[in-house]
N, C-alpha and C positions, 0 to 999 in steps of 0.2 A: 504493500500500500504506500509505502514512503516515495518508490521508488515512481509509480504514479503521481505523487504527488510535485516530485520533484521535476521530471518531464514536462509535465501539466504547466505550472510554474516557468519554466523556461519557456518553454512554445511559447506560454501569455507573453513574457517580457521581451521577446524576440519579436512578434505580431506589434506589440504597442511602440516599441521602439523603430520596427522600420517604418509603421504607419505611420508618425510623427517624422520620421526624415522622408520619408516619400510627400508628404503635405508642406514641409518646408520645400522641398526639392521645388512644387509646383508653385507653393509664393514663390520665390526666386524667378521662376522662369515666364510668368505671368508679370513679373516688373517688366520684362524686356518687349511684354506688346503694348501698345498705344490706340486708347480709345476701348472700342468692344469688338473686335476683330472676332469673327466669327475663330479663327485655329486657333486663337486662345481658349477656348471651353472646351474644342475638340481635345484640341491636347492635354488639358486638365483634368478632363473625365478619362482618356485613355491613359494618363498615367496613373489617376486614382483607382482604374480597374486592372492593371497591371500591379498595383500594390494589394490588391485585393487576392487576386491570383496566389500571388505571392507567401499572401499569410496563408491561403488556407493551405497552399503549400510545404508551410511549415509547419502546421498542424500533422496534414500526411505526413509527414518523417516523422515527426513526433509517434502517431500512430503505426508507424511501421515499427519504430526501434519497441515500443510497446505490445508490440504482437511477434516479433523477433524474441523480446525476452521473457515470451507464452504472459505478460502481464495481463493481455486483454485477449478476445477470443471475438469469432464474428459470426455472425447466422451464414455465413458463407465458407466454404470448405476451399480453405489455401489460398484466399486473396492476394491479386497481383497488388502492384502498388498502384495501377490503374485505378482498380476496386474502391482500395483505401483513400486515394485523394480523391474521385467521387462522392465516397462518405464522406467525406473532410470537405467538400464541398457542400453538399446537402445539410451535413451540419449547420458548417458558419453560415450557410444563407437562411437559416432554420426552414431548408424546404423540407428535409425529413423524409423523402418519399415512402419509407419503410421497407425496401428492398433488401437493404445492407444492416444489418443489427450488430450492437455491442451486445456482449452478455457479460455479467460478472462485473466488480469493482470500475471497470474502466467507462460506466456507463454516465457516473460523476461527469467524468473530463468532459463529453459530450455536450451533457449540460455547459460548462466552462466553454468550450468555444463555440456552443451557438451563442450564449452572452454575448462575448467579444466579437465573436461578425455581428451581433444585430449594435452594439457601441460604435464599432471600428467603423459599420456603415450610416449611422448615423451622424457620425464626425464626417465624414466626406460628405453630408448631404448636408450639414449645416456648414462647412467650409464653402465648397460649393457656391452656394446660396451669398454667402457674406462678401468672398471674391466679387461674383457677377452683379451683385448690390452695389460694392463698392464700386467698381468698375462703370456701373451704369450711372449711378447718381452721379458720380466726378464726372462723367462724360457727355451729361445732358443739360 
């Protein structure tokens, strides 16, 4: 159980930490357009969905070295890592389809990163919004 715990634990602070430099990375590069240029939002949302990818990416590893070390188990017999970042997908976006199952202790974690995709995505949709606000109102 520690050992989940401590997994868990990193994934989170790895997700929150690149999320927060993936949303500076996009302040930054948002000073460089002028006015409301449409490839500033494009590029803003495509790197906010690429940071997105990202974490839930980190999750799957997380879930892999966790089913690597028999920690978690799956309603699925021998999951590729396909599989796993699927679920790790389904998770953080809490769409859940119910295909792929935890069973056993690791079904916590679960819980744990659909939390942090429904935060992590609400930060990019209030970032988002405050960008394009600001952007709009200076520009009108």
């Amino acid at each position: 159980m520690i050992y989940l715990f401590l997994i868990t634990t990193l994934a989170v602070a790895l997700a929150i930490g690149l999320h927060f430099s993936a949303l500076l990375l996009i302040t930054k590069l948002l000073s460089h357009f002028h006015g409301t240029h449409p490839a500033s939002i494009v590029l803003a949302l495509f790197l906010a969905v690429l940071a997105h990818l990202s974490e839930i990416l980190i999750f799957a590893i997380a879930w892999q070295v966790m089913y690597t070390m028999e920690l978690i188990t799956f309603s699925i017999e021998s999951p590729s890592f396909l599989d796993i970042f699927y679920f790790s997908g389904t998770t953080y976006t809490t769409v859940g389809y119910g295909d792929i199952l935890l069973t056993g202790d690791g079904r916590i974690t679960s819980v744990i990163e659909g939390v942090m995709g429904l935060v992590l995505i609400a930060w990019t949709a209030s970032f988002t919004y405050f960008e394009m606000n600001r952007k709009w109102i200076k520009n009108t």
